[in-house]
N, C-alpha and C positions, 0 to 999 in steps of 0.2 A: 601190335594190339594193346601191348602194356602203356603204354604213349599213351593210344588213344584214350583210355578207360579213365587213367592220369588228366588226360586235357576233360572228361569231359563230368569227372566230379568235378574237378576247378574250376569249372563253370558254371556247376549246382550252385558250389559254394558263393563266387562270387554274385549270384542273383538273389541269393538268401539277405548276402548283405546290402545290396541295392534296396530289397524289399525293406528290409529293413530302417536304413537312411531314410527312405522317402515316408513312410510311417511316419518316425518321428521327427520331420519336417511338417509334417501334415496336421499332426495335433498336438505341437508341444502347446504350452502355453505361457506367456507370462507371468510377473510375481514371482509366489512362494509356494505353488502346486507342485507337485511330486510331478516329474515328468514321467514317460513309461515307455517301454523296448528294448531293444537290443544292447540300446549302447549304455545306458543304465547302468546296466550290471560290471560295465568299465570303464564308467566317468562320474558316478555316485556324487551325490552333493557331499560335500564335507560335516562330520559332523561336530569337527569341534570348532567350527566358525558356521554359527548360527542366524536368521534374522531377529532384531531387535537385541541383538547383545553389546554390552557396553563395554567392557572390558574385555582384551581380549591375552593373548600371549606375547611373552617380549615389550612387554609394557606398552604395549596399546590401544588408544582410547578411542572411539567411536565418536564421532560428531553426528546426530541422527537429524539434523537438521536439512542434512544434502540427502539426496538421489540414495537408497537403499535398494538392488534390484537383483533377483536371477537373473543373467542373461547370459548368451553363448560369445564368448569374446574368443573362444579355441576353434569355432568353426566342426564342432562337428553334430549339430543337428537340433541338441536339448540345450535349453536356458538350464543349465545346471551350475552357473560359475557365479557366486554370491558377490557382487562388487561393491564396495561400501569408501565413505572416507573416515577416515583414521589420523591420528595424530599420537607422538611418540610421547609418555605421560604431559598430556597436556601442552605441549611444546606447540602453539600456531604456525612456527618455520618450520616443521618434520609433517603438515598436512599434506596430505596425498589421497586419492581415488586410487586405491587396491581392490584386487579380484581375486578371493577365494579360490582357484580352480579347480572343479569339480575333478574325480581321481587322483588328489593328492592330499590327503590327509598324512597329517605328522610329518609335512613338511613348511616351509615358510610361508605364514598364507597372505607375505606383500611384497611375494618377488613380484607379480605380475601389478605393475601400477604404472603411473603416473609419475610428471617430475612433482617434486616437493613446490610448499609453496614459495620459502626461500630459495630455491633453484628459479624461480619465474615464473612457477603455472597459478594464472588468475581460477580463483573459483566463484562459483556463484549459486546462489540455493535454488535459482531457476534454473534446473538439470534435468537430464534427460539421457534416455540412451536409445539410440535406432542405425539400423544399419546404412549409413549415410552414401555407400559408394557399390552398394547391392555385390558384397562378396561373401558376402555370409557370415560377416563378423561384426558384434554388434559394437559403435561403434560409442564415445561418452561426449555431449556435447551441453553447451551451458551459452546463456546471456550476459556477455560481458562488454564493459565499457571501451569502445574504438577511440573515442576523442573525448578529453577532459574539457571542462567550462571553460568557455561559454558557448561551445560547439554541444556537447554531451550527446555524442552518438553511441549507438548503443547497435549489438548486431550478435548475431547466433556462431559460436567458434565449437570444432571437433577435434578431439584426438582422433584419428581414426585407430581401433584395433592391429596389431602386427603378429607375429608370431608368440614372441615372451611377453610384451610388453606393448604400450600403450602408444604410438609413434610421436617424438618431438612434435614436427611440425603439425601446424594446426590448419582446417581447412575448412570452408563454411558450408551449412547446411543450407541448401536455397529450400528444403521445403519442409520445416521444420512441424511440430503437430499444432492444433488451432490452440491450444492452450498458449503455448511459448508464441503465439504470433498474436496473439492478444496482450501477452505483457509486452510485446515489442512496441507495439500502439502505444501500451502505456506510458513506456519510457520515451518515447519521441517527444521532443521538448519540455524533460520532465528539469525542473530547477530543483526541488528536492523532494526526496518521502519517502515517511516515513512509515511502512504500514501497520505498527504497531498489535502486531500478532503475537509475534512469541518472542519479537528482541526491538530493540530500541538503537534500529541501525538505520542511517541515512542510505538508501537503496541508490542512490543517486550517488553519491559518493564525495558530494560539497559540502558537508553539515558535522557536526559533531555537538552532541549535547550536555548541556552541566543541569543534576537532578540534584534537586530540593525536597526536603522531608521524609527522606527514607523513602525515595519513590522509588517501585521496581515492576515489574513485570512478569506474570507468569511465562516461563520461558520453557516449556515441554511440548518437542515440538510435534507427541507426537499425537496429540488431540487434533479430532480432525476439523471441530468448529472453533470459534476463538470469543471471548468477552472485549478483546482491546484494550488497551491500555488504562489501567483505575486512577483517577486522580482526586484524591478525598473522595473517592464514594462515601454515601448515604443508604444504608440498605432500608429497606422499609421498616424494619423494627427499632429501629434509630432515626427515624425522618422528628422527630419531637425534641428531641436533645444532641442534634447536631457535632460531630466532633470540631475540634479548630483546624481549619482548612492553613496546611501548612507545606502541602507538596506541589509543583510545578515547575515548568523547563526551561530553561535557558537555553535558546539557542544560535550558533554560528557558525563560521569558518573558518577560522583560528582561536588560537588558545588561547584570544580575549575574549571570543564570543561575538565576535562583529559579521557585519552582514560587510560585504566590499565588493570582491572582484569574480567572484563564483557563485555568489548568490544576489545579482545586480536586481532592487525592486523597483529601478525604474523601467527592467524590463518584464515585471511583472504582466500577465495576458491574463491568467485564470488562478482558481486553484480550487480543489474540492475536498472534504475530508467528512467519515460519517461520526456524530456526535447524538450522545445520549447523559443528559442533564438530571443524575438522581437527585437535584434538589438545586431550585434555583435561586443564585444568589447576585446582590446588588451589583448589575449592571456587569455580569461575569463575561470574560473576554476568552474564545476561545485561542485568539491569539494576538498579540499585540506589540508591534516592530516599530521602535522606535529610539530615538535620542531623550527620553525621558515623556512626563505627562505635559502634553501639547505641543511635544516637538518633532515634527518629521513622520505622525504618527501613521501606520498603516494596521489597523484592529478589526478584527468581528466578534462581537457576542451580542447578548441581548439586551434590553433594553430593562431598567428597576429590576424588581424581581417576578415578572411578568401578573400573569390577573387568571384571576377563576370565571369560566364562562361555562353556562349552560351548553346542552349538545349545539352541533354544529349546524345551520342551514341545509336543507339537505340540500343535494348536488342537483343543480343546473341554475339555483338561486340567481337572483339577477344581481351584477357586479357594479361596484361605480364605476361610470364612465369618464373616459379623461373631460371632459369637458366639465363632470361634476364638481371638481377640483378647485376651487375658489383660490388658489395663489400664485403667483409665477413659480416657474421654475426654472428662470435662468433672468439674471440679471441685467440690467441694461449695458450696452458696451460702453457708454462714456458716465461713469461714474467714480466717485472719490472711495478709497480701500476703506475708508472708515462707514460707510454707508451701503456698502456692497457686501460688508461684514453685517448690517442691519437689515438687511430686507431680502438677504439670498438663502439660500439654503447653507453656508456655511456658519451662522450662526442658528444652532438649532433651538435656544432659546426662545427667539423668537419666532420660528418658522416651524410648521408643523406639516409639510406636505407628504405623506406619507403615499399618495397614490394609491391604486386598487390592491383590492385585499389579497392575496392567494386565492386560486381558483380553488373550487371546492374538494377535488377530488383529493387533492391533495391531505387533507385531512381527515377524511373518509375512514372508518373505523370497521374490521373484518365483522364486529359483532354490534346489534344493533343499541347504541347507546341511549337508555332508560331517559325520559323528560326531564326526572328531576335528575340525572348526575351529574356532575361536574366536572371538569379537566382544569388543568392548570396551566394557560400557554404564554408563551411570550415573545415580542417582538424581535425581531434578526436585526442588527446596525452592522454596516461596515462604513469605514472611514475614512478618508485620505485627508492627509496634513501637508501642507510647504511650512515648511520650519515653524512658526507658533501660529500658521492659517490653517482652519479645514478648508478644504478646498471640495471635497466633495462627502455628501452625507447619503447614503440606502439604508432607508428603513420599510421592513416587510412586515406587513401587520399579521400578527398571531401564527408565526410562521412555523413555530418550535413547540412540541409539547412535552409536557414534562414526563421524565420517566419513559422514555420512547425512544430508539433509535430512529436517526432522521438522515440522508444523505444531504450535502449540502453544496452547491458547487456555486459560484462565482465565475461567468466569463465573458471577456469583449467579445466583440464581434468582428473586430475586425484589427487592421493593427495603428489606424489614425490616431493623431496626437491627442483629440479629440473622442475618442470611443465612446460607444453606448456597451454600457453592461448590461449583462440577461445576468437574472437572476433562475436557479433549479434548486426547490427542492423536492425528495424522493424521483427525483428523473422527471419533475414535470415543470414546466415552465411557470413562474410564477408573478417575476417582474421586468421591466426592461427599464433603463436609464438613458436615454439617448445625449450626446454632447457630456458625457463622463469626463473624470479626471485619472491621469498616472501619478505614480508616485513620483514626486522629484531629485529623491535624494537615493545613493545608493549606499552610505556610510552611514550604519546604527550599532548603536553598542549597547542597547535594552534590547532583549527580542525574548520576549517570551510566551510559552505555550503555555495556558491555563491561569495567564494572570497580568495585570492591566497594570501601565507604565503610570496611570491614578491611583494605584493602589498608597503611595507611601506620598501621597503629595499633601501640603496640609489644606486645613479646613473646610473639609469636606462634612464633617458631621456625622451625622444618621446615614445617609446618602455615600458612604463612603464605599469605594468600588472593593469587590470583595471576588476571591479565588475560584475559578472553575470547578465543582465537585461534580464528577460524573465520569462517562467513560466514553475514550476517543480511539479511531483506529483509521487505515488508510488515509493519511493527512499528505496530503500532495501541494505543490506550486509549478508551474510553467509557464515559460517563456512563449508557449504558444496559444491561444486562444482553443479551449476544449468545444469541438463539434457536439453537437448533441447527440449523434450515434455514440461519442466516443461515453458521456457522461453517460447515457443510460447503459453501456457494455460495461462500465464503471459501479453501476449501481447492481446491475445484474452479479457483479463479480463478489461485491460486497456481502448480499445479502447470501449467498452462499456458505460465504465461509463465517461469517455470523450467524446463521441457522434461523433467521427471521421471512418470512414469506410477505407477499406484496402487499 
């Protein structure tokens, strides 16, 4: 009888705790919520390792820039186990993903981790934790690079969870969340970028930059919109007395700053990047890659320092038609280089063919702009050089306004030696080029961000090209031609983390 009584409280008991389990599998939650039940009361979050704490004990510092998250890596029910990455004072070789684990206060709170990063393990700030192999342990997985340039694959890698620790080998998430499968897009043929949020790292991992005039970046990662990277800004109480524009980037793939064999621009396809011009200046280049002024040169910026125009036509205005177009735009084949420099579009001097304007929408204003105000806008150029020839000239009439963020994307269509470029800007189509040019050279050793290989050339005058002031962020290049889902999922993305609406 005593048996039985014995076997059948142990069976109260064990259903209590079933009950229990299944509760809180049923409403724990993610983040930083207090979870609730049974097992609480013996797996307590920790309280001397908190979220958002930067220092911690035994001299460790917090990187808050990765993956911050409760989550259950012990397997028993509640996200109570705080996982964060750490670094031993400031040491980048002692980086590691540690797990708090909930019921063990005033003990070591990075036994349970990860290998270090000078042990092997890649990290990456596109992190994530999900339970990748459904055993009830969550598991920590990131977007890291598979194949170096000119390949530049890119693919989703997990540690999976184990008992103490985080297991060695790594295994891939085939169904990873829409966020990480959108940057995965991104990265597919991605040649460099930069996204200039809160650090001034080449995402891609071919680039490295040299910063000019005390340029830097607000780098706090834990603001949830971003301004992008400031290069002489102009705020409005200072548009009248201008500072001296003195800060801009150099960039390359080695420690001379050259473009070569990882970042080849005669495999150039696309590139897009969003730009906002607090104050526009002579013929400013948002970027400009080259062997000096008119050699090899591959630039976009705009054109003088663009014009004041009354409100815009309103939208559905009637567009010029290609046929309104009064000049060739493609040279004859059997002509002399001295003469095909006169009459083509690589002498712009002479040649003014700028083709249709931007459709309308594109410029289109949320609030209704008054008859008499004015905007300040100006023309887009981008350019292609063989060593002191243009070889090819895009100019898009009034395409950039001032004081405005503007998405701006560039891409072929196809991969012929020969391409037409489509021009986008804000996701909407605005020009095309058919029979375009590549670049032909893949060796530069000028390459810069926010300032033009004309800048120090002489006698130039009045007219003399002068430095980017404004703000740049998402600055991308690929070797592959950007589809237009991919550019507007691109622009979608942007304007998000910019806090700007359509």
């Amino acid at each position: 009888m005593n048996t039985l009584i014995i076997g059948i409280v142990c069976l109260v008991l064990l259903a209590a705790l079933v009950y229990e389990l299944y509760k809180d599998n049923k409403h724990h939650t993610e983040g930083f919520e207090n979870g609730q039940g049974y097992f609480d009361s013996y797996y307590p979050k920790r309280t001397d390792v908190i979220p958002g704490q930067t220092i911690e004990a035994g001299g460790w510092i917090r990187d808050l820039r990765y993956k911050e998250q409760y989550v259950d890596v012990q397997k028993i029910g509640i996200k109570a186990d705080l996982c964060r990455v750490v670094m031993r004072r400031g040491d980048p070789g002692t980086m590691i993903m540690a797990c708090a684990l909930a019921g063990t206060d005033g003990t070591p709170s990075t036994n349970y981790r990860t290998r270090s990063k000078q042990e092997g393990f890649i990290f990456s700030r596109d992190d994530y934790f999900r339970d990748i192999n459904s055993d009830l342990h969550d598991d920590y997985c990131r977007i890291v690079k598979t194949a170096p340039a000119p390949a530049d694959a890119w693919d989703v890698r997990c540690v999976t969870a184990d008992i103490d620790k985080f297991k060695i080998q790594e295994v891939r998430d085939g169904s990873p969340p829409q966020d990480i499968i959108d940057l995965l897009w991104f990265f597919d043929g991605i040649m460099l970028w930069y996204r200039f949020r809160d650090d001034m790292v080449d995402y891609a991992q071919n680039t490295q930059l040299g910063l000019a005039g005390g340029l830097e970046i607000d780098e706090d990662p834990t603001k949830t919109y971003t301004e992008g990277l400031k290069m002489n800004y102009v705020p409005p109480s200072l548009i009248d007395s201008p500072p001296v524009a003195e800060q801009f980037i150099r960039i390359g793939e080695n420690k001379e700053l050259e473009f070569d064999t990882e970042v080849e621009l005669r495999q150039l396809r696309s590139f897009s990047m969003w730009v906002n011009f607090s104050m526009f200046t002579t013929n400013a280049r948002i970027f400009d890659f080259g062997n000096g002024a008119g050699h090899d040169n591959v630039y976009m910026g705009i054109e003088g320092r663009g014009t004041e125009a009354g409100p815009k036509k309103p939208a559905g205005s009637a567009q010029p038609k290609p046929d309104d177009i009064v000049c060739s735009r493609t040279a004859p084949r059997e002509i002399s280089p001295a003469r095909f420099m006169a009459e083509s579009e690589a002498n712009v001097e002479l040649y003014d063919c700028p083709g249709p304007q931007p459709i309308d929408p594109m410029v289109e204003e949320k609030e209704p702009v008054l008859e008499e105000a004015k905007v300040k806008r100006a023309n887009l150029i981008f350019e292609i050089w063989d060593k002191e020839q243009r070889k090819m000239r895009i100019r898009v009439v009034d395409a950039i306004q001032e004081r405005k963020w503007h998405h701006i994307a560039f891409t072929t269509m196809d991969l012929a030696f020969r391409p037409t470029w489509k021009v986008y800007i804000d996701g909407i189509a605005v020009f095309s080029k058919e029979e375009g040019h590549l670049p032909q050279t893949n060796i530069t050793s000028k390459n810069y961000i926010g300032k033009s290989n004309w800048e120090d050339a002489k006698g130039q005058g009045e007219y003399k090209d002068e430095k980017f002031r404004g703000s740049m962020f998402d600055f991308r290049m690929y070797r592959t031609p950007m589809s237009e889902a991919k550019i507007l999922r691109t622009v979608e993305w942007g304007r998000k983390l910019l806090n700007i609406g359509r």
